[in-house]
C-alpha atoms as an extended CHARMM CRD file, in Angstrom:
* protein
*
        67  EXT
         1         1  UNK       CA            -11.1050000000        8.2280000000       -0.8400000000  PROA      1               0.0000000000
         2         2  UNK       CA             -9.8370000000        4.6450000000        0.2250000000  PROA      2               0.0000000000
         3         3  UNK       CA            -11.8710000000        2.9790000000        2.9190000000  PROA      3               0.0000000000
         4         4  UNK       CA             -9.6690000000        1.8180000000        6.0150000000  PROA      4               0.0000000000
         5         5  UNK       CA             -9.6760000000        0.3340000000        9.1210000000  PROA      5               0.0000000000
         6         6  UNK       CA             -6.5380000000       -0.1930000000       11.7330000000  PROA      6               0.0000000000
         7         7  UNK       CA             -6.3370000000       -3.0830000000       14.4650000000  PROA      7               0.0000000000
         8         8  UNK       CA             -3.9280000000       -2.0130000000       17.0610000000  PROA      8               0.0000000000
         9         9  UNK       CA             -1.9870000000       -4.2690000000       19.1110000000  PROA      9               0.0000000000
        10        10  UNK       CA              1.2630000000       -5.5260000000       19.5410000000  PROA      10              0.0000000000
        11        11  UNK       CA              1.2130000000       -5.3960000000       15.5260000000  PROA      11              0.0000000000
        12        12  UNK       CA             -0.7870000000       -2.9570000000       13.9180000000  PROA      12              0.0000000000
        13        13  UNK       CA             -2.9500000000       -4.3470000000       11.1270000000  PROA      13              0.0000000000
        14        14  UNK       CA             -4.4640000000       -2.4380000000        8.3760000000  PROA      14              0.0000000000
        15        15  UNK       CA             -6.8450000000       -3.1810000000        5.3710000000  PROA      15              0.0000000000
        16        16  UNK       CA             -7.1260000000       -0.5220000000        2.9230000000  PROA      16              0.0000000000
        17        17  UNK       CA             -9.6240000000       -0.3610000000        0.1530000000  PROA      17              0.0000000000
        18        18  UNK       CA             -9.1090000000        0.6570000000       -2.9670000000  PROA      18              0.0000000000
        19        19  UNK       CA            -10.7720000000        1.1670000000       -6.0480000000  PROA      19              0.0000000000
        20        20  UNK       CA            -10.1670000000        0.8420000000       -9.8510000000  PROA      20              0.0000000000
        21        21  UNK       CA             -7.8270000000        4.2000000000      -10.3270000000  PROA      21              0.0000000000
        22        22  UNK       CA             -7.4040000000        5.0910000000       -6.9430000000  PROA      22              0.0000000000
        23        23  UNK       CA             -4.0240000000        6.1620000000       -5.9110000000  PROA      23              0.0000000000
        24        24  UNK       CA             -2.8580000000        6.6120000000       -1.8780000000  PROA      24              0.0000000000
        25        25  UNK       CA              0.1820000000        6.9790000000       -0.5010000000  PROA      25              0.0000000000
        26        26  UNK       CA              0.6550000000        4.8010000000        3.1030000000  PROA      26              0.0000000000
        27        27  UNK       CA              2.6490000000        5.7800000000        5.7040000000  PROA      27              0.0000000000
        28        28  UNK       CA              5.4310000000        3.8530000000        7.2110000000  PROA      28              0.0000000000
        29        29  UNK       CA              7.0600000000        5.8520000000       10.2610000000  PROA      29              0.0000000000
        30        30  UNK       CA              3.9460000000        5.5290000000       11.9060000000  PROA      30              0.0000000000
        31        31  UNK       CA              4.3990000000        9.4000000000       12.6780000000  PROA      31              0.0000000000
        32        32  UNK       CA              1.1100000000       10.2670000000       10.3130000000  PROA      32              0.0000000000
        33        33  UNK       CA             -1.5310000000       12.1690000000       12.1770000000  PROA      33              0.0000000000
        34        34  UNK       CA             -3.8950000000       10.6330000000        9.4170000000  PROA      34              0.0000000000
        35        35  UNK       CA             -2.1510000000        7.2420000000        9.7590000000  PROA      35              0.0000000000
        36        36  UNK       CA             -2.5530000000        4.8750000000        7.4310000000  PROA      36              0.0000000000
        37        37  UNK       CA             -2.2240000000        7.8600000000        5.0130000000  PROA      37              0.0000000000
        38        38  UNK       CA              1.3890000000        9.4440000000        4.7510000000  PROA      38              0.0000000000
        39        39  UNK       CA              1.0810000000       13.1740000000        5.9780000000  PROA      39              0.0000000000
        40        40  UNK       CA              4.6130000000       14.1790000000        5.2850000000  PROA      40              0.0000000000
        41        41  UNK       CA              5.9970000000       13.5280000000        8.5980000000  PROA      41              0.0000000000
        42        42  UNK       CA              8.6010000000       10.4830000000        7.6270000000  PROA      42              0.0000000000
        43        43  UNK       CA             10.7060000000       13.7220000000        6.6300000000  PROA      43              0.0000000000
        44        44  UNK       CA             11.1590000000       13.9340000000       10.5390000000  PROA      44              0.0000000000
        45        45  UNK       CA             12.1500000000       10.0080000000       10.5530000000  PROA      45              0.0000000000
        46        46  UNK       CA             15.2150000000        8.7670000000        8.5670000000  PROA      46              0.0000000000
        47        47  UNK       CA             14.9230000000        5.8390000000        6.6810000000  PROA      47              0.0000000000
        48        48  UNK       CA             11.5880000000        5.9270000000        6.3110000000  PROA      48              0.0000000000
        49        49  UNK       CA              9.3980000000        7.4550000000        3.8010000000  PROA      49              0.0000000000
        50        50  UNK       CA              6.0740000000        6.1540000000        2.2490000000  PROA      50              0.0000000000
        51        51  UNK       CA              4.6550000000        3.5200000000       -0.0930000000  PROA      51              0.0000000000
        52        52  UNK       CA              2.0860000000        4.6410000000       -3.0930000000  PROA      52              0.0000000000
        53        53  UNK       CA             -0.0010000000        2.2870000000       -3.8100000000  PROA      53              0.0000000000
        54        54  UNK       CA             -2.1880000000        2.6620000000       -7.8590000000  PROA      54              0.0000000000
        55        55  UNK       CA             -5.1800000000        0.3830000000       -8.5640000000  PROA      55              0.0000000000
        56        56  UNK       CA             -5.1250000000        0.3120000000      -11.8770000000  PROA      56              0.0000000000
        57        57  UNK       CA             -8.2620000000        0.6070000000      -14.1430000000  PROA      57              0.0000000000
        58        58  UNK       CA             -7.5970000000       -2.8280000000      -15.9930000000  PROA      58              0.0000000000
        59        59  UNK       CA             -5.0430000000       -5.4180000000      -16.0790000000  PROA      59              0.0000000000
        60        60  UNK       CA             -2.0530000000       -4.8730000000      -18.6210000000  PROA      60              0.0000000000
        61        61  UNK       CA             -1.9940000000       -7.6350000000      -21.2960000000  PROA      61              0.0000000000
        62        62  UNK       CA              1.0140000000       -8.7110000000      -20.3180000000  PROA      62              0.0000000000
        63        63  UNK       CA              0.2520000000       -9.4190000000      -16.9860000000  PROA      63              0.0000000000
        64        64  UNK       CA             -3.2470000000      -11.4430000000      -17.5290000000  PROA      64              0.0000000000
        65        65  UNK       CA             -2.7710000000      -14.8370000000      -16.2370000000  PROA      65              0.0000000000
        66        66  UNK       CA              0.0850000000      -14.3680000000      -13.9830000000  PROA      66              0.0000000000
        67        67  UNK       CA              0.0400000000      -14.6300000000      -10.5600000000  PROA      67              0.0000000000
């Protein structure tokens, strides 16, 4: 699983790991009992469900050399 670490303060700040073919899904209601991780709980929340995030294995030709 995806290595993290969270930085509370006015702002939480936090880095996620991720490798090649990893898939997570990050919570943004900050109402996650495994926060950063989405737990289901933006269903409580309107307005704001999750972000999934997929490393991919290799970059798509199509994409090599764009930033």
């Amino acid at each position: 699983m995806a290595d993290h670490e969270t930085a509370w303060g006015d702002h939480p700040r936090t880095t996620v790991r991720l490798r090649p073919g990893e898939r997570v899904t990050l919570c943004r209601c900050f109402q996650s009992k495994n926060f950063p991780f989405c737990d289901g709980s933006h269903r409580k929340v309107a307005g704001r469900g999750p972000v999934t995030v997929v490393v991919l294995q290799e970059e798509p030709s199509e994409s090599r050399g764009v930033i």
